[in-house]
C-alpha positions in Angstrom: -37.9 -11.7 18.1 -34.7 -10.2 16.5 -33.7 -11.1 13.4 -30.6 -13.0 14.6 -32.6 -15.3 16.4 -35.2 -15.5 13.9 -32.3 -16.9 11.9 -31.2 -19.3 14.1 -34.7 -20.4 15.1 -35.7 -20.7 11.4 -32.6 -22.4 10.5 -32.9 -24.8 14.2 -36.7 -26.2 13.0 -35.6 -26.9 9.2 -32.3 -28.7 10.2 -34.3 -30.9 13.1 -37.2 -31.5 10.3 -35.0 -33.0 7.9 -33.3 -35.4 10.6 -37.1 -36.5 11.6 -38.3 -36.3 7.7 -34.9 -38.8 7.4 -36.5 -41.3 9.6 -39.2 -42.9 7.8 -38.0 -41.7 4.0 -34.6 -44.1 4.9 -36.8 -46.9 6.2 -38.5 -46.4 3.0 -35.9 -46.3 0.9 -34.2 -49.1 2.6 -37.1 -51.4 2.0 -38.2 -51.6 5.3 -41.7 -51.2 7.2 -42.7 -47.7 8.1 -45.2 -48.3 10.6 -48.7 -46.7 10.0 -47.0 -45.2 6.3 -47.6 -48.4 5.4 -50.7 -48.7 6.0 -52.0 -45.2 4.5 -50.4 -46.0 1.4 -52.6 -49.2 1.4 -56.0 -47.3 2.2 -55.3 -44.6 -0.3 -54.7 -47.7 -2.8 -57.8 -49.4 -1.9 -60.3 -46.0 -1.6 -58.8 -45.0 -5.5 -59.5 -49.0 -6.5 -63.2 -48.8 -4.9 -62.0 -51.5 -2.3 -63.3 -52.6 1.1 -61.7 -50.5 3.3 -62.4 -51.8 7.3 -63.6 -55.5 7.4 -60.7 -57.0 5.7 -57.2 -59.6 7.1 -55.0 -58.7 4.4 -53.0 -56.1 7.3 -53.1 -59.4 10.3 -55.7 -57.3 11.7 -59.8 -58.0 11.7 -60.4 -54.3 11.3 -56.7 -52.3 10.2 -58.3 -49.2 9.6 -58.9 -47.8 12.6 -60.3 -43.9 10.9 -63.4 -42.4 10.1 -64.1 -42.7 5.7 -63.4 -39.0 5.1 -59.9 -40.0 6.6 -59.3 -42.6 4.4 -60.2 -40.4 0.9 -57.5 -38.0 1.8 -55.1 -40.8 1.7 -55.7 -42.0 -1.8 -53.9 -38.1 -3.1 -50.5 -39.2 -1.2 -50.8 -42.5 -2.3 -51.1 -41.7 -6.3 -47.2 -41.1 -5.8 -46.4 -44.0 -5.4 -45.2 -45.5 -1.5 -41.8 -43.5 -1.3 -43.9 -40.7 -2.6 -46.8 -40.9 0.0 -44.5 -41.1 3.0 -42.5 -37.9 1.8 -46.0 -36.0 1.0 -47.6 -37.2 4.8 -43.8 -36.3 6.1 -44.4 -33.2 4.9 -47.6 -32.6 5.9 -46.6 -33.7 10.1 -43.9 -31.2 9.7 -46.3 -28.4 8.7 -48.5 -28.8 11.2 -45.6 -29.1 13.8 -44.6 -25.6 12.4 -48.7 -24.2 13.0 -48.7 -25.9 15.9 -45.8 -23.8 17.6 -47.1 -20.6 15.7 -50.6 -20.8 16.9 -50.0 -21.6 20.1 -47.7 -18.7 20.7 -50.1 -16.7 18.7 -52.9 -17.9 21.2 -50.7 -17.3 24.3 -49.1 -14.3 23.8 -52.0 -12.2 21.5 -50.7 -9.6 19.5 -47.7 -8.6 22.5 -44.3 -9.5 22.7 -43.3 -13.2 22.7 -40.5 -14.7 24.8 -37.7 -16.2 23.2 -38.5 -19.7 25.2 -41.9 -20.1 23.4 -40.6 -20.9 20.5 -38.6 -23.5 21.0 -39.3 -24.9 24.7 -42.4 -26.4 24.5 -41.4 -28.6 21.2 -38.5 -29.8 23.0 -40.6 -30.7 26.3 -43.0 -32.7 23.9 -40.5 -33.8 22.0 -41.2 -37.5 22.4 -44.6 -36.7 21.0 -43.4 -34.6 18.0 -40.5 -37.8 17.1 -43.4 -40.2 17.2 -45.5 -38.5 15.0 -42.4 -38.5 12.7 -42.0 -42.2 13.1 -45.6 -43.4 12.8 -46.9 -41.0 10.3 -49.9 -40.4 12.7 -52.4 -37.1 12.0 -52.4 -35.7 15.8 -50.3 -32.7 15.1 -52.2 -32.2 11.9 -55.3 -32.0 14.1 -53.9 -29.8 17.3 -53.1 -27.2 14.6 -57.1 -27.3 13.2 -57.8 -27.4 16.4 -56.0 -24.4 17.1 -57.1 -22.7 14.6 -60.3 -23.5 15.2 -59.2 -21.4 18.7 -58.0 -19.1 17.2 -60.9 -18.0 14.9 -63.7 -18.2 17.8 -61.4 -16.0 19.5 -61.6 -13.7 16.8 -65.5 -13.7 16.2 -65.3 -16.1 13.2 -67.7 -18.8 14.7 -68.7 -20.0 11.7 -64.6 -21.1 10.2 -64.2 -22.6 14.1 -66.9 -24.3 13.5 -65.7 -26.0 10.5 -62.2 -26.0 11.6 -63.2 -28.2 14.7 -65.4 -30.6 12.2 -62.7 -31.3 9.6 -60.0 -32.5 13.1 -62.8 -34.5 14.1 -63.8 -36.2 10.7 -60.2 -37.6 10.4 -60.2 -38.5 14.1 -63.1 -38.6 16.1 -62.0 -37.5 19.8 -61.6 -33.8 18.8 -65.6 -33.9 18.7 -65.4 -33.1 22.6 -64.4 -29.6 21.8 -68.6 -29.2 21.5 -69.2 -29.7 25.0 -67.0 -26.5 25.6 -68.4 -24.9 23.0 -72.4 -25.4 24.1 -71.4 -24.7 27.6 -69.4 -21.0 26.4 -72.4 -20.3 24.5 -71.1 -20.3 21.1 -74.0 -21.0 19.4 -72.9 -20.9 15.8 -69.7 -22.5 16.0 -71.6 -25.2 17.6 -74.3 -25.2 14.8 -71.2 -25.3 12.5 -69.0 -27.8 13.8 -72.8 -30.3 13.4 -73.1 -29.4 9.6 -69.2 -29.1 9.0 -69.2 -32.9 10.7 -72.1 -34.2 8.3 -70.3 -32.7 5.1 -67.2 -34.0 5.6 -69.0 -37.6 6.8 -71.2 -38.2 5.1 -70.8 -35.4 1.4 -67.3 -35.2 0.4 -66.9 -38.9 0.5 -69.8 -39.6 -1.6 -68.6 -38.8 -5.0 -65.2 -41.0 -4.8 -67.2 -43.7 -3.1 -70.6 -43.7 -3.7 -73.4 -42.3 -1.4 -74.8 -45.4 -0.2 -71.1 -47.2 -0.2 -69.7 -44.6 1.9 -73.1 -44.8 4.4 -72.0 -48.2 4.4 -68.3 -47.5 5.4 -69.5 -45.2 7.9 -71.8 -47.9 9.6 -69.1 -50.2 9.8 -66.9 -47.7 11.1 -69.4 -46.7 14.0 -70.3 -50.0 14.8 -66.3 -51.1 14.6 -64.8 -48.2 16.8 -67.4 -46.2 18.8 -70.3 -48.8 19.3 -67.9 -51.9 19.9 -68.1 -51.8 23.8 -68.1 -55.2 24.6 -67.5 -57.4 28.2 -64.1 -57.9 27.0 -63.3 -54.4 26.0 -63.5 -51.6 23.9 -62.5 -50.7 20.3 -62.0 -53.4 18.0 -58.6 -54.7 19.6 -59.4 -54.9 22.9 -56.0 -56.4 24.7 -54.4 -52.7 22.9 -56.9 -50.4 24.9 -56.7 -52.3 27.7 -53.0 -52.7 27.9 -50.4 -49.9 29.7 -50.1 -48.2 26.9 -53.2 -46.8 26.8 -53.2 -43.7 29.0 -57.2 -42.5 28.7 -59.8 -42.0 31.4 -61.2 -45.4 29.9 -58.0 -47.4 29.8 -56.7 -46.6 32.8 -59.7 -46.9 35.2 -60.6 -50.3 33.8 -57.1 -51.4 34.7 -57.8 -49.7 38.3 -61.5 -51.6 38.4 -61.2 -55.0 36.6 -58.8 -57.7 37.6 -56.9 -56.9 33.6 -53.2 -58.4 32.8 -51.7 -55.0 31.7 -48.9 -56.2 30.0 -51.8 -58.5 27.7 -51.4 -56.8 24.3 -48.1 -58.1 24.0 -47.7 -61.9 22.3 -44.4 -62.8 24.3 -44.3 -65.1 27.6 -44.8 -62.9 31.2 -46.4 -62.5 34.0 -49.2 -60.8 33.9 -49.9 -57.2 35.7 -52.5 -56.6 37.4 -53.3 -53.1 39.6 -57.0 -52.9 40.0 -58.2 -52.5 43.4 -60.9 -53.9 42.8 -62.7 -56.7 40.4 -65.7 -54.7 39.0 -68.0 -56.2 35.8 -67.2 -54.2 32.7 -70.7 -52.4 33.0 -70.3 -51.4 36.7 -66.7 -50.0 35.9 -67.6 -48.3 33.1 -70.3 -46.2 35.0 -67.4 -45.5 37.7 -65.1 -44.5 34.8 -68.1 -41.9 33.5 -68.6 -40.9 36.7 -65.1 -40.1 37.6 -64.5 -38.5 34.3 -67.9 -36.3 34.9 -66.7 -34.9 38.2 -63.0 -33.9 36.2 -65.6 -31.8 34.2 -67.4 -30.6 37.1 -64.0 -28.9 38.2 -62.8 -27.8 35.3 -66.1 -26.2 35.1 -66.1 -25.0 38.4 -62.3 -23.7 37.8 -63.6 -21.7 34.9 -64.3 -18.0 35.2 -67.8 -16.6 35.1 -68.8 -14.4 31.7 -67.9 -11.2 33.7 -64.7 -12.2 35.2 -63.2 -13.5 31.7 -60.4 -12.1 30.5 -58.0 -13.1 27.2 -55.4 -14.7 29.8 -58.9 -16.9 31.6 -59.8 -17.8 27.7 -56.3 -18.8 26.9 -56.1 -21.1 30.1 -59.2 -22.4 29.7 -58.9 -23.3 26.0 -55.0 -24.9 27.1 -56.8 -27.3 29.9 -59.3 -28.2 27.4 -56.8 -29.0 25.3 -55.0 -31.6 27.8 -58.2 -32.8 28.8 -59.0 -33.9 25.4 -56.1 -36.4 25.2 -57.2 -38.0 28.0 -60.7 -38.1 27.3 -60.4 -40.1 23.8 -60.9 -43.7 24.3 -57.4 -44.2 22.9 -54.6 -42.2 23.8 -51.1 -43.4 23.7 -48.0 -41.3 24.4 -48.5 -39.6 20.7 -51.0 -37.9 21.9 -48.7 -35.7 24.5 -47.7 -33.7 21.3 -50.8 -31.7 22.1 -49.3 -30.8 25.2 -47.6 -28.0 23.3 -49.7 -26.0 23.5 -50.2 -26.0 27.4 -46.8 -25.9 28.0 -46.5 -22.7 25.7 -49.3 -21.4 28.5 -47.2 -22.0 31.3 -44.2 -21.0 30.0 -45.5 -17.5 29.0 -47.0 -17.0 32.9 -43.6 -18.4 34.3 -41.1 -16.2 32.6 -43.2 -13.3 32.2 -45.9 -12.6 34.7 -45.7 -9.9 37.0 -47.5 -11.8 40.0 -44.8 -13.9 41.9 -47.5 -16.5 43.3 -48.2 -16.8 39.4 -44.8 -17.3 38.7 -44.4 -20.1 40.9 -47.4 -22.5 40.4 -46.5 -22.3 36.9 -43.2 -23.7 37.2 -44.0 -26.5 40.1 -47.0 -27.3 37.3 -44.5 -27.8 34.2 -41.7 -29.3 36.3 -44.0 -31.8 38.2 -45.9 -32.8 34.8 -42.7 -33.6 33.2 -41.8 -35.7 36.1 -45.0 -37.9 36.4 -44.2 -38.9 32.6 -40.8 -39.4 33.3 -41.5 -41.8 36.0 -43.4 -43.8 33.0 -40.7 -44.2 30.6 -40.7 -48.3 29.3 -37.7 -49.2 30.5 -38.3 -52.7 31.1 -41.0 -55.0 32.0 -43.4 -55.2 33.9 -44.9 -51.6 32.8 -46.2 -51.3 36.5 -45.6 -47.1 36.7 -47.4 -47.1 33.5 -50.3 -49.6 34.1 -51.3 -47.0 36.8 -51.6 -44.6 34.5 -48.6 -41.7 35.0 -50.2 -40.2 31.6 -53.5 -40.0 32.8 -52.2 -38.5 36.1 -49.4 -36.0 34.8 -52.3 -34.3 32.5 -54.5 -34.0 35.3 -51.7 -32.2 37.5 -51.2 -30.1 34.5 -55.0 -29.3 34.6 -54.9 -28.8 37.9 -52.2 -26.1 38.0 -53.8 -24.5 34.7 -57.2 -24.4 36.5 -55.4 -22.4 40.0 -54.1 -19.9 37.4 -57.3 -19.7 35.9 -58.7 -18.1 39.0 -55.6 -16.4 39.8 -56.3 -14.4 36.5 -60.0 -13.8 36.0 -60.8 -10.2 36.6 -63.4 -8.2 38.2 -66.8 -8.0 37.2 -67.3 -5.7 33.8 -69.8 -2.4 34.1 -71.7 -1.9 31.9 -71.8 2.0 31.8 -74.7 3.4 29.9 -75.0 6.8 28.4 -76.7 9.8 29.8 -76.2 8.6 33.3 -74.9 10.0 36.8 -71.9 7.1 36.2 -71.3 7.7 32.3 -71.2 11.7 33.2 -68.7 10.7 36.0 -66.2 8.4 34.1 -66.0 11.2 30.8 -65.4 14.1 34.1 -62.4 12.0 35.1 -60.9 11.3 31.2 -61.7 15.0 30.5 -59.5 15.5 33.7 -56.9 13.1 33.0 -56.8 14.8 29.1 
C-alpha cells in the first residue's frame, strides 16, 4: 500500500464512520428511538441497579433481552454516561471492530505478502448493508467477527490458548459463535478447544458474579437457557416465535421450517395480509426439525469432505477453510437476519485476493462467478414490497451456501501434495542436501 493511498484509505474509513456514527447520535439527540441503543442503555441501567434483567414487560416484550448475562454487565460501563453517552461509546465500539474486522481479514488472507489495493475497501462496500445495520441497530456482530478473527488469527500462529479465549468471550455475548468448537475438535486443536470450555465458564458464569451475585447470576443464566436455547416449542423456537419463523430469518432453522410446515411468512408482522406460505410440505414441528438437523449435518459432511487432509494443507486451504466456516456460521445460528452478512467480509476478502491475484486462471474464474453470483442471490431478496416471497424461500440461506460452495472447489484446487517427512542420516536426507549443495 503506498502512502498516497494509505491517505486516502485512512481518510475514506474515518469520513464514512462519522456519516454512520451520525445516524444514531442524531436520532439521539433528536429525541427519537434508536433501536436496540435503547434498549442497552436500559440493561446497563437495570444490571448497575441489581434489577431483573430477562422476565420483565416494561420493553412490550415477555423476554426483551435476548443475550447471555456476561453480555448484559458490559452494558452497564456505556450506560454510566448517561443515554447520549452510551450510544456514542457502543458507536464507537461497532466502528472499531469494523476497522479489525477489515485488518484481520486481510491480515488472514494475504499473510505477511503484499495486499491488493481492492481488499481494503471492496469487501466493506459488498457488505455494506451489513456494516449500515450494525450502525443503525447498535448490534455486537462486527464486535464478535473481529474476536472471532482474532481468535483465527492466533491458532494460526500457535497461540491455542488466547484462540481459545478469544472464541469464548464472542460466544459469551452471543452464543452462535460457540460452533467454531466443532471445527476446532475436528482440526485437532486440543487446547484451544480445552480453552474456549474454561474461557466460556469464566466469562458465564465468574466475571458476572461479583456485580450480580453468584447465585443471582446462576439464576439469570437459567433463565437465559431456558428462554433462548431450551425454548423449542410446537409453535416455534426462541422466545418470539412469529420473528424466527418469519422471512426475515435466514438460518438453517428458519428457513427449512418455512419449507416443511404450512407457516404464514409474512406472520411477525401486526398489519392486515395475506399470509405466505412456501412449504412443500406440512411436517409436525418435531419431524421437521429432525429433517432441518439432518439437512444441516449433510452441509457439514461436505464441508468436511471439501476440507484438505493434514498433509495436503497449506496456508491458502487454512484460510479457505477458516472463510467457509465463517459463512457457515451465520447460517447455522438459530437467528440470523441480514446483520449477520457483515461477517461476509471476511469471505469476500478470500475471494477477492484469489480473483485479482492468483496465478491459476481456472482459480481466477470460480472466484469471480462465486462473488458475483452470491451477491446476486441477495439481491434477488431485497424487501421491496410485500409479499416477501424471494425471501421466505430463503435467498440468505441459499447465497451463503453458493458462497460455500465455491470456497469449498477452491479449497481443493489449492491443497498441496502430500508433505515428506525427510529424516536424517538417510539415503533421501543424503540426496536432498547433494542437490542444495549443488544448487549452492
Amino acid at each position: 500500500m503506498t502512502p498516497r493511498f494509505r491517505t486516502w484509505a485512512v481518510g475514506a474509513f474515518v469520513a464514512v464512520s462519522l456519516v454512520l456514527m451520525a445516524f444514531p447520535v442524531g436520532t439521539q439527540l433528536r429525541g427519537g428511538t434508536n433501536k436496540d441503543y435503547r434498549l442497552w442503555y436500559a440493561v446497563g441501567r437495570w444490571v448497575v441497579g441489581g434489577e431483573e434483567l430477562y422476565e420483565r414487560s416494561d420493553f412490550g416484550e415477555p423476554f426483551p433481552f435476548l443475550y447471555p448475562p456476561f453480555a448484559a454487565v458490559l452494558l452497564a460501563p456505556p450506560s454510566l454516561l448517561g443515554p447520549l453517552g452510551c450510544v456514542v461509546a457502543l458507536s464507537l465500539v461497532t466502528i472499531a471492530s469494523w476497522y479489525a474486522a477489515i485488518r484481520l481479514s486481510v491480515r488472514l488472507t494475504a499473510g505477511s505478502g503484499p495486499v491488493h489495493w481492492s481488499l481494503w475497501g471492496v469487501p466493506s462496500l459488498l457488505c455494506v448493508w451489513g456494516v449500515y445495520d450494525m450502525a443503525i441497530l447498535g448490534q455486537p456482530n462486527l464486535l464478535l467477527l473481529a474476536l472471532v478473527l482474532a481468535g483465527f488469527l492466533r491458532l494460526r500462529r500457535g497461540g491455542e490458548v488466547s484462540a481459545g479465549v478469544l472464541f469464548a468471550l464472542a460466544a459469551a455475548i452471543k452464543a452462535f459463535p460457540v460452533v467454531v468448537v466443532c471445527y476446532l475438535v475436528w482440526r485437532r486443536h486440543w487446547v484451544a478447544t480445552l480453552s474456549l470450555g474454561v474461557g466460556l465458564v469464566a466469562f458465564s458464569v465468574l466475571v458476572p458474579a461479583p456485580v450480580r451475585g453468584f447465585e443471582r447470576n446462576l439464576g439469570d443464566l437459567t433463565t437465559w437457557l431456558d428462554g433462548m436455547l431450551l425454548s423449542q416449542r410446537n409453535e416455534g423456537f426462541s422466545p418470539r416465535p412469529e420473528q424466527a419463523l418469519g422471512w426475515k430469518n435466514q438460518s438453517f432453522l428458519g428457513v427449512g421450517h418455512r419449507w416443511l410446515r404450512a407457516i404464514d411468512a409474512d406472520g411477525d408482522t401486526f398489519e392486515p395480509h395475506d399470509p405466505v406460505f412456501v412449504n412443500v410440505v406440512a411436517l409436525d414441528y418435531p419431524t421437521a426439525t429432525l429433517v432441518i438437523a439432518g439437512f444441516a449435518g449433510a452441509i457439514g459432511l461436505g464441508f468436511v469432505l471439501a476440507m484438505p487432509r493434514r498433509a495436503n494443507r497449506t496456508a491458502a486451504t487454512t484460510t479457505l477453510e477458516t472463510a467457509a466456516l465463517t459463512a457457515l456460521m451465520i447460517i447455522a445460528s438459530p437467528i440470523s437476519y441480514t446483520y449477520y452478512d457483515v461477517w461476509l467480509i471476511y469471505p469476500v476478502t478470500v475471494l477477492m485476493h484469489h480473483a485479482v491475484t492468483s496465478p491459476d486462471r481456472p482459480t481466477r474464474r470460480v472466484s469471480w462467478v462465486t462473488l458475483v453470483g452470491t451477491l446476486l442471490i441477495l439481491l434477488a431478496g431485497l424487501p421491496l414490497g410485500r409479499p416477501h416471497v424471494v425471501q421466505a424461500y430463503g435467498h440468505g440461506l441459499w447465497a451463503i451456501l453458493f458462497l460455500v460452495a465455491g470456497l469449498g472447489w477452491l479449497m481443493q484446487r489449492a491443497a498441496g501434495p502430500p508433505a515428506v517427512v525427510v529424516v536424517p542420516g538417510t539415503a533421501v536426507a543424503r540426496a536432498t542436501e547433494s542437490v542444495a549443495a549443488v544448487a549452492v
